[in-house]
TIVORO-448617 format. One record per residue: residue number from 0; residue in three letters; x, y, z of N, C-alpha, C in turn. Coordinates in steps of 0.001 Angstrom, whole numbers, plus 500000, padded with zeros to 6 digits. Example, Ala and Ser with C-alpha at 12.3 -4.5 7.8 and 13.67 -1.06 7.14 Angstrom:
TIVORO-448617
+------+-------+--------+--------+--------+--------+--------+--------+--------+--------+--------+
! mido ! kolfi !     nx !     ny !     nz !    cax !    cay !    caz !     cx !     cy !     cz !
+------+-------+--------+--------+--------+--------+--------+--------+--------+--------+--------+
!    0 !   ALA ! 513190 ! 494310 ! 507800 ! 512300 ! 495500 ! 507800 ! 513200 ! 496700 ! 507800 !
!    1 !   SER ! 512850 ! 497750 ! 507080 ! 513670 ! 498940 ! 507140 ! 512900 ! 500030 ! 507870 !
+------+-------+--------+--------+--------+--------+--------+--------+--------+--------+--------+
This chain:
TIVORO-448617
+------+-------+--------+--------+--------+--------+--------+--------+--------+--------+--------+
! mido ! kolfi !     nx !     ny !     nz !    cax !    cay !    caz !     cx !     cy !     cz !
+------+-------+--------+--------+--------+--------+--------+--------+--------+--------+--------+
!    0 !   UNK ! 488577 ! 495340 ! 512784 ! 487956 ! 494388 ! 511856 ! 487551 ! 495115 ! 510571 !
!    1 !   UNK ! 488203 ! 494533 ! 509887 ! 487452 ! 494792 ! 508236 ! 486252 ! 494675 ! 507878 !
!    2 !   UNK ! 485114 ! 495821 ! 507393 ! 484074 ! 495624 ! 506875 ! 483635 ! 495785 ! 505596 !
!    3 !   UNK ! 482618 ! 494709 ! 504892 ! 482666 ! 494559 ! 503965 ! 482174 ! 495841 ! 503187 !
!    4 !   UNK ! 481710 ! 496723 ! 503352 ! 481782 ! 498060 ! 502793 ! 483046 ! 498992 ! 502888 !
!    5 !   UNK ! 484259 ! 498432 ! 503337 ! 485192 ! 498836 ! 502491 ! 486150 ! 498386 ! 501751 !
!    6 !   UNK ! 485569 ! 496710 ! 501553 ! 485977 ! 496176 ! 500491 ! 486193 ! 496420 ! 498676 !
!    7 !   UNK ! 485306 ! 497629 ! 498786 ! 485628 ! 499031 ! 497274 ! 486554 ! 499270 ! 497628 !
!    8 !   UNK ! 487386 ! 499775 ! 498318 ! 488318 ! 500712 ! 498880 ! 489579 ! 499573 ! 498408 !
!    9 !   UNK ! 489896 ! 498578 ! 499131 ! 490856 ! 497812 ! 499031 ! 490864 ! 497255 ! 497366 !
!   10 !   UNK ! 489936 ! 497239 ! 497001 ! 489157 ! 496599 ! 495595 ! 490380 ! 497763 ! 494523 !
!   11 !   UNK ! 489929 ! 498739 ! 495156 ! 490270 ! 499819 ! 494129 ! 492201 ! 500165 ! 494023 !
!   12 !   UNK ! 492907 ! 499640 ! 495329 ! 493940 ! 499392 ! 495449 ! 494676 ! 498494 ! 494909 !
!   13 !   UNK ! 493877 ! 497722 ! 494580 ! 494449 ! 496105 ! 493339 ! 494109 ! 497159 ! 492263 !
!   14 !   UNK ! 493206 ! 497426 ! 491688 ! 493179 ! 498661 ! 490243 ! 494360 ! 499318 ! 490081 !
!   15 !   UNK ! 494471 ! 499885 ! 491267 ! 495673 ! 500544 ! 490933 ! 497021 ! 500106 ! 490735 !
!   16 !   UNK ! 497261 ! 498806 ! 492000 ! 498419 ! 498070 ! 491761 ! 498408 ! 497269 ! 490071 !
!   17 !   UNK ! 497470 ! 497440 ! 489880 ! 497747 ! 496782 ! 488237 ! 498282 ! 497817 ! 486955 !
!   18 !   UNK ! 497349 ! 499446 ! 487877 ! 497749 ! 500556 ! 486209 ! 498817 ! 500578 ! 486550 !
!   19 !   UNK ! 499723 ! 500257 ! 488136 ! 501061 ! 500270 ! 488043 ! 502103 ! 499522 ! 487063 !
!   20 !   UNK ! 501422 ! 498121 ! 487538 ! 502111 ! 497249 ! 486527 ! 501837 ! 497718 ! 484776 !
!   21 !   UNK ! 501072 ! 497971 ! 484691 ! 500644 ! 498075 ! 483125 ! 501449 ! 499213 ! 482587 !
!   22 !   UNK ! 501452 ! 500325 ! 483463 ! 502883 ! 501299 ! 483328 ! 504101 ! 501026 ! 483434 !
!   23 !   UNK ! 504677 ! 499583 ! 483857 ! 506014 ! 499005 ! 484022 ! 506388 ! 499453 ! 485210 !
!   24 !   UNK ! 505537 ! 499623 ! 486262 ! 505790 ! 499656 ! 487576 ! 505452 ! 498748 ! 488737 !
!   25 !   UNK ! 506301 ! 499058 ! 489759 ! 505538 ! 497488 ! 490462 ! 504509 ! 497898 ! 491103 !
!   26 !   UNK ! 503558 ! 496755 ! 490729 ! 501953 ! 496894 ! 491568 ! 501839 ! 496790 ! 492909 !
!   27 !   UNK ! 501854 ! 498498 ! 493339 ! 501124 ! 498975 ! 494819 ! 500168 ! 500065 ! 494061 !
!   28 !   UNK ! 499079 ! 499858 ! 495033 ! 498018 ! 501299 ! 495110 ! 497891 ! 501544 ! 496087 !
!   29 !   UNK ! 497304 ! 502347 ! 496568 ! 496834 ! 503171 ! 497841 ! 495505 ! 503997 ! 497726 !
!   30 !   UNK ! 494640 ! 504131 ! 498377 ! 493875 ! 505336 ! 498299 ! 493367 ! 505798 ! 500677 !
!   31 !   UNK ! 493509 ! 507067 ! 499802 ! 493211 ! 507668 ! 501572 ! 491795 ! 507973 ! 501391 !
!   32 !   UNK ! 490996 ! 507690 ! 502680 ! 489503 ! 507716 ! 502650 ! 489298 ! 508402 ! 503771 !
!   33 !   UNK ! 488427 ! 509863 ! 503893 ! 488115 ! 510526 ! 504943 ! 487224 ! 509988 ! 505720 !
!   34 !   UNK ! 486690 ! 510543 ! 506736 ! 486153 ! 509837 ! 508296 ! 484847 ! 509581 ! 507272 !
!   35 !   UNK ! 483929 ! 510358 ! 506723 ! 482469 ! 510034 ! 506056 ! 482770 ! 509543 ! 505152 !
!   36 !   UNK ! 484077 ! 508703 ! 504552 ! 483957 ! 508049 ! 503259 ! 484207 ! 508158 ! 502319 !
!   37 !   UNK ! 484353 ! 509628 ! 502045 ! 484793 ! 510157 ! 500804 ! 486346 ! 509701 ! 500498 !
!   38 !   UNK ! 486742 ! 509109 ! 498882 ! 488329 ! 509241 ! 498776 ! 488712 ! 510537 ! 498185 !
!   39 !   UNK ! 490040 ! 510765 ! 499432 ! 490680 ! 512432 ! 499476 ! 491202 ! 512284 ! 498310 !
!   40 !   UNK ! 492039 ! 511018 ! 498052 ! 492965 ! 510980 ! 497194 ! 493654 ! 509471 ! 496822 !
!   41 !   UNK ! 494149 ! 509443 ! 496023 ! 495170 ! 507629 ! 495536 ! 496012 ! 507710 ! 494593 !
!   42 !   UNK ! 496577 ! 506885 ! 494600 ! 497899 ! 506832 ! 493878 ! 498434 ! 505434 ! 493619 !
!   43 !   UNK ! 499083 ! 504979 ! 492871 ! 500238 ! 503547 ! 492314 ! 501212 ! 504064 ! 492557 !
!   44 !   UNK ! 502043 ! 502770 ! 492800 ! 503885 ! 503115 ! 492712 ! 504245 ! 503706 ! 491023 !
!   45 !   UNK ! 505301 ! 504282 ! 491862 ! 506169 ! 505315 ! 490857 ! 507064 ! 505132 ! 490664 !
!   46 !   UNK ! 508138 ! 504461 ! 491263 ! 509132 ! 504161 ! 491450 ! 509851 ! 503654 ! 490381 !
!   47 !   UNK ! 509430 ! 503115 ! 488645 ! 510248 ! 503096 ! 488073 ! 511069 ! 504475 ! 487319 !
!   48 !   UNK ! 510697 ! 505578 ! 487798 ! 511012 ! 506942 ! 487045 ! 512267 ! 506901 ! 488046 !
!   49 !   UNK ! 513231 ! 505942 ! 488437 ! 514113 ! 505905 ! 489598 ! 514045 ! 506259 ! 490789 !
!   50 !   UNK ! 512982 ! 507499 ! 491408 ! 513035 ! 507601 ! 492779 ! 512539 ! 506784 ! 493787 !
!   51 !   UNK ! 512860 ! 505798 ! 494293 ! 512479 ! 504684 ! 494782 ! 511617 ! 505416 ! 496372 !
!   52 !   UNK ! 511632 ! 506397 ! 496420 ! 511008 ! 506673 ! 497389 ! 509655 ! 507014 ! 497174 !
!   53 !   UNK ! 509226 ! 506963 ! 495713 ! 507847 ! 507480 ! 494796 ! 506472 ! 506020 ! 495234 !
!   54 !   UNK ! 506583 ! 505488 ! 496614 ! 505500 ! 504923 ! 496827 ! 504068 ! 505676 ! 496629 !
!   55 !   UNK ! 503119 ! 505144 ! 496809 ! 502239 ! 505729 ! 496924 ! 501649 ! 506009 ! 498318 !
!   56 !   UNK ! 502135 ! 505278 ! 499056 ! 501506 ! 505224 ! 501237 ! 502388 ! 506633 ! 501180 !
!   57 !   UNK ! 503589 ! 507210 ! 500509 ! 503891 ! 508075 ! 500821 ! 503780 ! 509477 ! 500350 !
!   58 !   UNK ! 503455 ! 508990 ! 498995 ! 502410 ! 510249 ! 498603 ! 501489 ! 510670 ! 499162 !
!   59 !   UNK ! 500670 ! 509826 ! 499756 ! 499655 ! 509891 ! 499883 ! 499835 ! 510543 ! 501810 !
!   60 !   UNK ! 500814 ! 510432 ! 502302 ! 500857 ! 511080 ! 503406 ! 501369 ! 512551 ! 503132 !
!   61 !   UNK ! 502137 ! 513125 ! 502192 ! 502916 ! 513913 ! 501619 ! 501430 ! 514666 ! 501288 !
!   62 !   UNK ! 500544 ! 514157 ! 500350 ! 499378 ! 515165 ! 499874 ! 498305 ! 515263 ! 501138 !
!   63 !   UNK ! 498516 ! 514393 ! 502379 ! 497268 ! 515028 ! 503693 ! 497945 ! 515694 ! 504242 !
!   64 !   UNK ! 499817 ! 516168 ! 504194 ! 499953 ! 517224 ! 505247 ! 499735 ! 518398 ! 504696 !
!   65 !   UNK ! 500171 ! 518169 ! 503128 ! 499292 ! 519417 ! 502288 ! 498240 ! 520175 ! 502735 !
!   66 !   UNK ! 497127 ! 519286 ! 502612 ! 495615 ! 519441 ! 502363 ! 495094 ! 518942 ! 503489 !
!   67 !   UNK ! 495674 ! 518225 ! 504486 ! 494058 ! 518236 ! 505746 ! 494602 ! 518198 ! 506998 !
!   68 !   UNK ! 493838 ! 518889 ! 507973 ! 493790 ! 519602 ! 509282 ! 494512 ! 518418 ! 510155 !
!   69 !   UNK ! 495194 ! 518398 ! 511180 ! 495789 ! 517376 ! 511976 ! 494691 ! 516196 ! 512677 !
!   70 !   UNK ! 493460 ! 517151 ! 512779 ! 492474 ! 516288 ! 513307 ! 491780 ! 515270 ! 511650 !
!   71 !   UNK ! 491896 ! 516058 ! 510943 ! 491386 ! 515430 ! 509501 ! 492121 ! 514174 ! 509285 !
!   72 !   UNK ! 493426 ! 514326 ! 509210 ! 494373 ! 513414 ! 509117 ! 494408 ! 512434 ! 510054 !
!   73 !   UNK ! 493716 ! 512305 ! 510959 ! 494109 ! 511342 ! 512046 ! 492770 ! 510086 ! 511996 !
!   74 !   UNK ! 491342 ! 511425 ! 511157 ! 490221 ! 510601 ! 511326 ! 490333 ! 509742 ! 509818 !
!   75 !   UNK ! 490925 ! 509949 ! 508991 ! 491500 ! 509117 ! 507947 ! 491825 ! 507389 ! 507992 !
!   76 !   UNK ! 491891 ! 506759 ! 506718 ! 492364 ! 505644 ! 506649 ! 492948 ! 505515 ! 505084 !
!   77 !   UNK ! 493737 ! 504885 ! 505498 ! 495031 ! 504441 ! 504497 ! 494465 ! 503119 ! 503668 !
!   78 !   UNK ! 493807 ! 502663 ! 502842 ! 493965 ! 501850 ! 502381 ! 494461 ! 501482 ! 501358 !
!   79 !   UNK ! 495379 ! 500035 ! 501188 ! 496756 ! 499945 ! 500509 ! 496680 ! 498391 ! 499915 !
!   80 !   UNK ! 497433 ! 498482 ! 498923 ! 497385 ! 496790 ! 498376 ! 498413 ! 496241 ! 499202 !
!   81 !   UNK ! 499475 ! 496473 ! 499614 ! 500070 ! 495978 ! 500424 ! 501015 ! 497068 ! 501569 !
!   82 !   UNK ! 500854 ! 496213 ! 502558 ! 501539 ! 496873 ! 504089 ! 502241 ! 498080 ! 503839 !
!   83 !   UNK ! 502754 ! 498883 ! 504523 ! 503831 ! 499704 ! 504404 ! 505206 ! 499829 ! 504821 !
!   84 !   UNK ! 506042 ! 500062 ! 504135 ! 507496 ! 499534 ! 503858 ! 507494 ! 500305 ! 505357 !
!   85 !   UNK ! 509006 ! 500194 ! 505748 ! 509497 ! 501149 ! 506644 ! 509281 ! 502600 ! 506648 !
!   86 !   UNK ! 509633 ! 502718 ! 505311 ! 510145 ! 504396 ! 504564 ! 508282 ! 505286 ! 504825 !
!   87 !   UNK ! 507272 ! 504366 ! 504401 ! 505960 ! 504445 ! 504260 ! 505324 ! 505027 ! 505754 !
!   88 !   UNK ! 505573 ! 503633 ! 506991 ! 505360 ! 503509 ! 508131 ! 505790 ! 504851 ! 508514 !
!   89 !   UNK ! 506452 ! 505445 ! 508545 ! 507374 ! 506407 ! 509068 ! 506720 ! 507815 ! 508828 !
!   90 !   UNK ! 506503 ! 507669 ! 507726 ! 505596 ! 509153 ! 506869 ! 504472 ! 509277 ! 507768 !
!   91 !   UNK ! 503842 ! 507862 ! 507339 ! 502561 ! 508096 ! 507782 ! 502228 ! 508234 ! 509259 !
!   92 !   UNK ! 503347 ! 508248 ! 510230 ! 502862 ! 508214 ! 511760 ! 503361 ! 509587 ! 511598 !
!   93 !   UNK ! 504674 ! 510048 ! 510749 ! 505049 ! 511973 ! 511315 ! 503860 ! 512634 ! 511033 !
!   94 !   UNK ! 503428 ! 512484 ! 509709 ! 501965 ! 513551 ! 509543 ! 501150 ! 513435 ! 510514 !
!   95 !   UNK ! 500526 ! 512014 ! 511111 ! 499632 ! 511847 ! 511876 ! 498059 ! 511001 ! 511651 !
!   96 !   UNK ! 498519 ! 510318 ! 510441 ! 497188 ! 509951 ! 509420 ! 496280 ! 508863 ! 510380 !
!   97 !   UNK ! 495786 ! 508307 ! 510546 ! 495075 ! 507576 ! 511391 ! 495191 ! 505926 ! 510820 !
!   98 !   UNK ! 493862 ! 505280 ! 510608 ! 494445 ! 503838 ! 510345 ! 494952 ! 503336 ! 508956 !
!   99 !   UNK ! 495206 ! 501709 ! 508875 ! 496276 ! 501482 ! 507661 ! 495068 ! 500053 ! 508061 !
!  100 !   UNK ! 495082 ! 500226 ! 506249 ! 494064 ! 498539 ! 506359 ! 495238 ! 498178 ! 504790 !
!  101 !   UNK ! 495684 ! 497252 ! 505116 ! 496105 ! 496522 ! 503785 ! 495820 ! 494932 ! 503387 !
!  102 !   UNK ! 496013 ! 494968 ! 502165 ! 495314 ! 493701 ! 501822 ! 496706 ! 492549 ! 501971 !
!  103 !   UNK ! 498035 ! 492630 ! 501413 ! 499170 ! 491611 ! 501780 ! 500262 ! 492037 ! 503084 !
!  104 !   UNK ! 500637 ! 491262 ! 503760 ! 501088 ! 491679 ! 504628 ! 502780 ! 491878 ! 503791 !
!  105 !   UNK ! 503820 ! 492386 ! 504857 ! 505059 ! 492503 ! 504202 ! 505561 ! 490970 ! 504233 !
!  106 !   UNK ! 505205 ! 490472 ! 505467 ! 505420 ! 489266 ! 504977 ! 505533 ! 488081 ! 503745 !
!  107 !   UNK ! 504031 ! 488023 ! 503812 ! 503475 ! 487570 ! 502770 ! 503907 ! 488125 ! 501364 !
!  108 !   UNK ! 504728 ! 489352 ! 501109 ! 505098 ! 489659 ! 499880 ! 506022 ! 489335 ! 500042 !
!  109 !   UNK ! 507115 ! 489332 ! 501147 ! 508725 ! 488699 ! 500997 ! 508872 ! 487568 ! 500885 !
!  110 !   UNK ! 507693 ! 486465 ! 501440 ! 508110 ! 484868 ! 500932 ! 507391 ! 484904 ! 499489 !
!  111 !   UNK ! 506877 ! 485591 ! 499072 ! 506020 ! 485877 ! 497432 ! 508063 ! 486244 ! 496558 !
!  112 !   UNK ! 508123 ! 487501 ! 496889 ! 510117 ! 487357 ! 496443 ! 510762 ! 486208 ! 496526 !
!  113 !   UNK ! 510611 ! 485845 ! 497481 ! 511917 ! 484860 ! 497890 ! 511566 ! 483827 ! 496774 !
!  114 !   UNK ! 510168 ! 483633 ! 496810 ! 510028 ! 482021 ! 495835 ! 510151 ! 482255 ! 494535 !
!  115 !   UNK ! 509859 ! 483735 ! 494385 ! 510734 ! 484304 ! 492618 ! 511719 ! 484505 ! 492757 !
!  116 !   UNK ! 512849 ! 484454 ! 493926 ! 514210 ! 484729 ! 493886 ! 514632 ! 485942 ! 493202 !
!  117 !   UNK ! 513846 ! 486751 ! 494113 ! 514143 ! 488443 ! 493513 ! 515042 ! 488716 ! 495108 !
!  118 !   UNK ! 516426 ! 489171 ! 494354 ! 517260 ! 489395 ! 495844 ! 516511 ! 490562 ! 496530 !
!  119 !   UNK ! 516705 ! 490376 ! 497939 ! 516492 ! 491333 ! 498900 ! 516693 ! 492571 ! 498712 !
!  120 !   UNK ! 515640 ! 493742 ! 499615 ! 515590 ! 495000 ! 499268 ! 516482 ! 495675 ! 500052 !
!  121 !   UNK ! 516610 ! 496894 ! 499979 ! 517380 ! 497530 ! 500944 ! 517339 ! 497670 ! 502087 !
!  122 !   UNK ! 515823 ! 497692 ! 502182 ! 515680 ! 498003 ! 503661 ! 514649 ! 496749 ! 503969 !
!  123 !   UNK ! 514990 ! 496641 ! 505471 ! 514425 ! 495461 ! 505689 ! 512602 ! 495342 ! 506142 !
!  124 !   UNK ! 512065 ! 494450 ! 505863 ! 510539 ! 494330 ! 505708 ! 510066 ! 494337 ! 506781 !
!  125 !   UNK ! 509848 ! 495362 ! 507723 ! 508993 ! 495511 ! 509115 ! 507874 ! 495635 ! 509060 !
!  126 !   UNK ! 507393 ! 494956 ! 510157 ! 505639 ! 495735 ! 509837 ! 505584 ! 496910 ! 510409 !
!  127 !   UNK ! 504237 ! 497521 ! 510269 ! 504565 ! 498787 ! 510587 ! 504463 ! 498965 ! 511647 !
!  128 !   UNK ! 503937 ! 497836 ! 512554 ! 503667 ! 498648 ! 514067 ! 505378 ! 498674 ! 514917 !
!  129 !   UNK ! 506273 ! 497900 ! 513910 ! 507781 ! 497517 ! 514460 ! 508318 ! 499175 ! 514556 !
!  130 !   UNK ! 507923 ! 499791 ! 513329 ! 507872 ! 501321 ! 512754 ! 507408 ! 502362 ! 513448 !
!  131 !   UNK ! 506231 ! 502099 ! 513434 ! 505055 ! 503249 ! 514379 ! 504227 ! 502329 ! 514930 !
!  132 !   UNK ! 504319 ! 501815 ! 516424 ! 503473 ! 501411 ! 517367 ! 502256 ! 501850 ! 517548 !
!  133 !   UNK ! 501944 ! 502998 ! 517220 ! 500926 ! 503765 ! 517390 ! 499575 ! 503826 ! 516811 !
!  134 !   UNK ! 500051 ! 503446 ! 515372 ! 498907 ! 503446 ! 514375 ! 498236 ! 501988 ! 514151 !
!  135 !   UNK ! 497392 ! 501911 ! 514415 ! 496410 ! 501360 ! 514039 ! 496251 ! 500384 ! 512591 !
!  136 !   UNK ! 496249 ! 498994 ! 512996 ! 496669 ! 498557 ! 511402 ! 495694 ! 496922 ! 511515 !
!  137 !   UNK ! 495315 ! 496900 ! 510388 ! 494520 ! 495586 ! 509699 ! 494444 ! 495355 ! 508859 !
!  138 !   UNK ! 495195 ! 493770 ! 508654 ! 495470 ! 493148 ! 507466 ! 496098 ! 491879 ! 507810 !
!  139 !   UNK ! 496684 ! 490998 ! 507277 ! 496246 ! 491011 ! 505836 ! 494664 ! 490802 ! 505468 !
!  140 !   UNK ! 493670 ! 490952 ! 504024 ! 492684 ! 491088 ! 504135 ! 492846 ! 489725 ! 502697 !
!  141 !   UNK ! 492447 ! 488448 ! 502888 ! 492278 ! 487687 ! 501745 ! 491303 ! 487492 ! 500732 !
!  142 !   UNK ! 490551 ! 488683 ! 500523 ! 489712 ! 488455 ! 499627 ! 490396 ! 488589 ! 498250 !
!  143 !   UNK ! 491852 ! 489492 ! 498465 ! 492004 ! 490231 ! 497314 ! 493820 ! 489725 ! 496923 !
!  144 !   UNK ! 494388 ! 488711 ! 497924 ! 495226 ! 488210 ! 498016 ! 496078 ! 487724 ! 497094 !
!  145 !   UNK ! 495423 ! 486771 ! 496467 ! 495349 ! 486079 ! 495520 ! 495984 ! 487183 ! 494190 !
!  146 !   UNK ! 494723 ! 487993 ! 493342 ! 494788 ! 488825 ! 492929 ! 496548 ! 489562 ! 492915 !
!  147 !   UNK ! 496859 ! 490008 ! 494228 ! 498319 ! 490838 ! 494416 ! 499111 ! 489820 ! 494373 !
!  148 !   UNK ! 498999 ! 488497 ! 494381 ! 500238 ! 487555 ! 494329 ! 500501 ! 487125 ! 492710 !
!  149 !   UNK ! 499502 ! 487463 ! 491939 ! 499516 ! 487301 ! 489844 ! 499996 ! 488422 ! 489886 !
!  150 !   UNK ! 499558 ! 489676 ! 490244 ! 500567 ! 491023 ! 490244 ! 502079 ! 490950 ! 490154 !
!  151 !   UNK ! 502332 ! 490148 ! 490832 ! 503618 ! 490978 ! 491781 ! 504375 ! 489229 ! 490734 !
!  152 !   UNK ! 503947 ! 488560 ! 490643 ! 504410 ! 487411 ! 489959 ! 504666 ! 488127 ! 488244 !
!  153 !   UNK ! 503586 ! 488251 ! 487894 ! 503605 ! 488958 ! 486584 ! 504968 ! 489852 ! 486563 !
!  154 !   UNK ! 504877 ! 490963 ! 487547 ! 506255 ! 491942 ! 488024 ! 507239 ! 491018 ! 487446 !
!  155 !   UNK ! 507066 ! 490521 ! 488348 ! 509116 ! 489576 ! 488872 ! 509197 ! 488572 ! 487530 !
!  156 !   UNK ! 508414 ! 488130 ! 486728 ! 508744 ! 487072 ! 485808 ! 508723 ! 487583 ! 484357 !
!  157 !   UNK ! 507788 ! 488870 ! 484752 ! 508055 ! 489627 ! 483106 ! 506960 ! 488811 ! 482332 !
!  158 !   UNK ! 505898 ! 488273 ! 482923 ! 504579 ! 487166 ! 482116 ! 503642 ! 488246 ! 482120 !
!  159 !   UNK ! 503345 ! 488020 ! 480758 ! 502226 ! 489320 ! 480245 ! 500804 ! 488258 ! 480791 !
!  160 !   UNK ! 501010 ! 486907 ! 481026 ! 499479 ! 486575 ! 481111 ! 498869 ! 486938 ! 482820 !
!  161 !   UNK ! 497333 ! 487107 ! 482430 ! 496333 ! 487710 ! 483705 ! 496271 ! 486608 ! 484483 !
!  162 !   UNK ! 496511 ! 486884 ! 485883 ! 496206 ! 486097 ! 486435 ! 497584 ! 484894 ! 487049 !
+------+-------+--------+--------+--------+--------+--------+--------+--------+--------+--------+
């Protein structure tokens, strides 16, 4: 269950999914939050510099095998503007990171595509437990829903207006 004290956390993942967009990238954020709270680290998608693998769920697993202990990594949480792709899911169970709270599910962003008629991605939209059974996951979270669906609309239609 989601608590409302880490509704900053998810809060701050729409921030970011937006400096994405505002950089001409598509709006995802992420930030990883250690067991007492502290954020280790965060990131937006990257992915228009072409490497489509430049998420941020995967940076962000990429910079805890760096920097924190296997037990560090496990007492961690992932929080994300939306779910994690396959490519994401995958990272984040090899390192070992612990839970995934996101605010849209993959779902919920593929019928969000479909009704902008943005063709299908490469890889197909699993959730993550289809991915990694293992980890620990809650979402979707609707406070902030709304919010990532003007995002990701803005994205796909090229509309400079908020909201």
């Amino acid at each position: 269950m989601v608590k409302s004290d880490e509704l900053p956390y998810l809060r701050r993942c729409v921030e970011l999914a937006a400096e994405a967009l505002a950089a001409g990238d598509e709006p995802f954020g992420s930030v990883l939050v250690g067991e007492g709270g502290a954020v280790l680290a965060e990131d937006h998608n990257r992915v228009a510099s072409g490497d489509r693998t430049r998420h941020p769920e995967f940076e962000l697993a990429r910079w805890s095998a760096a920097h924190l202990t296997p037990e560090q990594r496990a007492a961690a949480t992932v929080y994300t503007s939306g779910e994690h792709c396959p490519m994401c899911a995958a990272a984040h169970a090899w390192v070992g990171l612990g839970r995934i709270v996101y605010v849209v599910s993959a779902r919920q962003l593929t019928d969000w595509l479909d009704e902008l008629g943005v063709p299908a991605a490469p890889v197909r939209p699993l959730s993550v437990n289809e991915v990694a059974p293992g980890v620990t996951v809650e979402g979707p979270v609707p406070e902030f829903a709304e919010q990532m669906h003007a995002l990701h609309r803005r994205f796909h239609t090229g509309s400079t207006q908020q909201g």
